[in-house]
C-alpha positions in Angstrom: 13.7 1.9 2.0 15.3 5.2 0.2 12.9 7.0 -2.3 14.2 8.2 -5.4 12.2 11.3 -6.4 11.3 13.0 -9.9 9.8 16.5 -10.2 9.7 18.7 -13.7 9.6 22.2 -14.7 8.5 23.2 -18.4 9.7 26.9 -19.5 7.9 27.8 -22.9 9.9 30.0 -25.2 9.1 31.2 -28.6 10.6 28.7 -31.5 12.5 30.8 -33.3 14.4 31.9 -29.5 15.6 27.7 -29.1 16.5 27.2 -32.9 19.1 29.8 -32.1 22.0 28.4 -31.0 23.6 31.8 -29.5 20.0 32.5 -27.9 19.6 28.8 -26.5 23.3 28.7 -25.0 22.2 32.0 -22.9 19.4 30.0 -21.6 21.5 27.6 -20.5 24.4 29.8 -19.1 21.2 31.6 -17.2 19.5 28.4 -16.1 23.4 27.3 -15.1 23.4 30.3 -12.4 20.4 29.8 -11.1 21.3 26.2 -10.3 24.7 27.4 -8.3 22.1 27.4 -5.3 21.5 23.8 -5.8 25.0 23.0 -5.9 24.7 21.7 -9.4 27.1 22.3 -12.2 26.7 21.1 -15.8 28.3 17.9 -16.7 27.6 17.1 -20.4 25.3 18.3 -23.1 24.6 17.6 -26.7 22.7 18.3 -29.8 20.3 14.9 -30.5 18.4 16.0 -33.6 16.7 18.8 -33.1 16.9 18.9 -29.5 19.5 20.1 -27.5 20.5 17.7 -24.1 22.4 19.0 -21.1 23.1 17.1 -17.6 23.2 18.8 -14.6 24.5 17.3 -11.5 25.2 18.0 -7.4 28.7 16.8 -6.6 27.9 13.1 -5.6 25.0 12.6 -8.4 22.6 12.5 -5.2 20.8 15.3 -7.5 20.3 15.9 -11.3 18.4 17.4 -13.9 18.2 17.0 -17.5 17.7 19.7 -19.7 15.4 19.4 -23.2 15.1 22.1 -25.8 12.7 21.0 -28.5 12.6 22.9 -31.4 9.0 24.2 -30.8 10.4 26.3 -27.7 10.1 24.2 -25.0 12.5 23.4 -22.5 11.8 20.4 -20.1 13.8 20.6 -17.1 13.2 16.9 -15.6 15.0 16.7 -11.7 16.1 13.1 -10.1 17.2 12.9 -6.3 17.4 10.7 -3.8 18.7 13.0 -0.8 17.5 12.8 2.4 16.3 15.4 6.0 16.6 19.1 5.3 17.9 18.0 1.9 15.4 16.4 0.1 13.8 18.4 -3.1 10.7 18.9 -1.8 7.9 20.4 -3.3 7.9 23.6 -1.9 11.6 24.4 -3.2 10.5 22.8 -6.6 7.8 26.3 -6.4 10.8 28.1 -5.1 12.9 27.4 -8.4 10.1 28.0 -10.5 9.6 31.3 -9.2 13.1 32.0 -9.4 13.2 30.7 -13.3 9.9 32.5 -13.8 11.6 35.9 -12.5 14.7 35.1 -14.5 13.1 34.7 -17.9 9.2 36.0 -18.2 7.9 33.4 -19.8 5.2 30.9 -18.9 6.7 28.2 -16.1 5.0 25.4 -15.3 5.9 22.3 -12.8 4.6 18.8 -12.2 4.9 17.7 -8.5 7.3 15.2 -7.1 6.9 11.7 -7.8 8.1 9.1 -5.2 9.7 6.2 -7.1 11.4 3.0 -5.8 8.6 2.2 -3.1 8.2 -1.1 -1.9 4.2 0.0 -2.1 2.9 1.1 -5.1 1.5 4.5 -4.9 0.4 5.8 -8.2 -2.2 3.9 -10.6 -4.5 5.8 -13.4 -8.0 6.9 -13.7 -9.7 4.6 -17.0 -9.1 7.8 -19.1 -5.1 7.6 -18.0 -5.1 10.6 -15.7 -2.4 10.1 -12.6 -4.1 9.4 -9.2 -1.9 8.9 -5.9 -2.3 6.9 -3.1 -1.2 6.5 0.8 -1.0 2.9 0.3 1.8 1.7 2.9 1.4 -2.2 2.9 0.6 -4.8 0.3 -2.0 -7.1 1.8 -1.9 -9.5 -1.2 -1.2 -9.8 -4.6 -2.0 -12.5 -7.1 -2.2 -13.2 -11.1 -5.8 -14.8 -11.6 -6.3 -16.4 -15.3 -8.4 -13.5 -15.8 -6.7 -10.2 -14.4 -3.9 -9.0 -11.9 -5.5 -8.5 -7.9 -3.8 -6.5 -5.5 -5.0 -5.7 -1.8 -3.2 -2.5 -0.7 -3.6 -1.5 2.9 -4.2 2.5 2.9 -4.7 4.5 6.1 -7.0 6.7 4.9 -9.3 3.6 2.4 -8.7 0.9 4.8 -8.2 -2.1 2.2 -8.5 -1.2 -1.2 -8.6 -3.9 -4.1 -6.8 -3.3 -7.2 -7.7 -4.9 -10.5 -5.4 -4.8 -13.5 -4.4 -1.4 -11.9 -7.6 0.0 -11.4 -9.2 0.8 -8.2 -12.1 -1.3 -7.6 -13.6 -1.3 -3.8 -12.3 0.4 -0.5 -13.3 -0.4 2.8 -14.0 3.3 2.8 -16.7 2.4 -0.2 -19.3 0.8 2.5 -21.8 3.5 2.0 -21.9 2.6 -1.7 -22.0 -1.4 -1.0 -24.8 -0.8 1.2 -26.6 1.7 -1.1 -26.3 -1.7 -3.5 -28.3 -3.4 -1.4 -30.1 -1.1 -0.3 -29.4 -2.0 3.2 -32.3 -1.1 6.2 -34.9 -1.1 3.5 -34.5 -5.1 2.4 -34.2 -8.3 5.3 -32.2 -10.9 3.6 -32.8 -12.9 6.9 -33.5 -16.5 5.7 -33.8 -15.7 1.7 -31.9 -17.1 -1.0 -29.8 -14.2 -2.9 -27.9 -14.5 -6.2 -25.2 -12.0 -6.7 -24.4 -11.2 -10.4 -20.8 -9.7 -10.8 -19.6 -8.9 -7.4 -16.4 -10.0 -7.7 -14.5 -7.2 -5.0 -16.5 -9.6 -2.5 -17.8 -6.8 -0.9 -21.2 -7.3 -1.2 -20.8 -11.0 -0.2 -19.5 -9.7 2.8 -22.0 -7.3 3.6 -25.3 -9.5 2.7 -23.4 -12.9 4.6 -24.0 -10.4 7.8 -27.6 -10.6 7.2 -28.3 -13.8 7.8 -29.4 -15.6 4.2 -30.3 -18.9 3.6 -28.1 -19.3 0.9 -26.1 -16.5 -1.5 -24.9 -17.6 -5.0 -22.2 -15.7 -7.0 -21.5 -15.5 -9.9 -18.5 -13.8 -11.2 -15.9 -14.8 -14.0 -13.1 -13.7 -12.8 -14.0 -14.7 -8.7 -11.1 -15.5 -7.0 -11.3 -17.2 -3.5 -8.5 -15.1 -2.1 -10.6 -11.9 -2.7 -12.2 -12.4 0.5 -9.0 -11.2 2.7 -10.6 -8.2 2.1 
């Protein structure tokens, strides 16, 4: 399946340089140029506002970037492409272009890395305070709507199988150390005892403990859902 990949550069520029009309079209003529090595040309542009649009684009549409002034003196370059081998916009000519803009203009540069969009997996979830994590997840093991939450299994070659709640990581197979720190396995026999398991729900610990031998486990869990176990 064909990726579709988005990368972005941020140039910052003082305000009073992008509110200038004759001062932001040099930008743009500039920015223009260095894009010649890219094959892109500009195709439309636009005042929306206070900001000022333009579209860049290779000869097929293959690869694009639109162009944001905002009246504050940024200007977002935001890159789509979906070309392939020696092609591709990789990361390390995304650095190359930055350079090259950095050299061109002398003012602070920044760029985000490429994000791979239009997998059949998904890769990218966020941390609980919304930063952007990514993963090598190639296969969905399952996926499900319980009446309390979302569950995903994703199959990762570095976690082994990793259960997503409601988009939020919740137990690798890589995690065993911490499952067994839980029950604080060598120091405890559960060997003919009856446990209760409060929470648990990733299964993991069921897993673990139903190794040992019990008499009996009980769990309790709201949102426990049998299919959990394919973990």
């Amino acid at each position: 399946m064909r990726e579709v990949r988005t990368s972005m550069i941020d140039l910052q520029f003082e305000s009073n340089i992008i509110t200038d009309p004759e001062k932001r079209s040099d930008i743009v003529k500039r920015i223009e140029e260095i894009f010649q090595s890219l094959f892109m040309k500009r195709k439309c542009e636009g005042a929306f506002g206070e900001s000022y649009v333009v579209c860049f684009s290779n000869e097929d549409g293959s690869l694009t970037c639109n162009l944001k002034s905002y009246p504050f003196g940024l200007v977002s370059l935001t890159f789509e492409d979906c070309l392939e081998g020696d092609d591709s916009f990789t990361n390390p000519k995304l650095e190359d272009l930055r350079k090259e803009l950095h050299k061109s203009f002398k003012v602070k540069v920044e760029k985000i890395p490429i994000i791979k969009r239009g997998s059949a997996v998904p890769l990218y979830f966020t941390t609980a305070d919304e930063r952007i994590l990514e993963y090598d997840f190639t296969k969905v093991i399952f996926e499900d709507e319980s009446p309390y939450q979302n569950v995903k299994i994703l199959h990762s070659p570095t976690l082994g199988n990793c259960l997503i709640l409601d988009d939020l990581q919740n137990l690798a197979e890589s995690d065993i150390n911490y499952t067994h720190g839980v029950m604080k396995f060598g120091s405890i026999s559960y060997t003919g005892k009856e446990v209760l398991i409060l929470g648990g729900g990733d299964g993991g610990l069921l897993h673990e403990l139903l190794k040992e031998n019990p008499k009996f486990i009980t769990m309790v869990d709201i949102s426990f859902c049998e299919k959990i176990v394919l973990c």
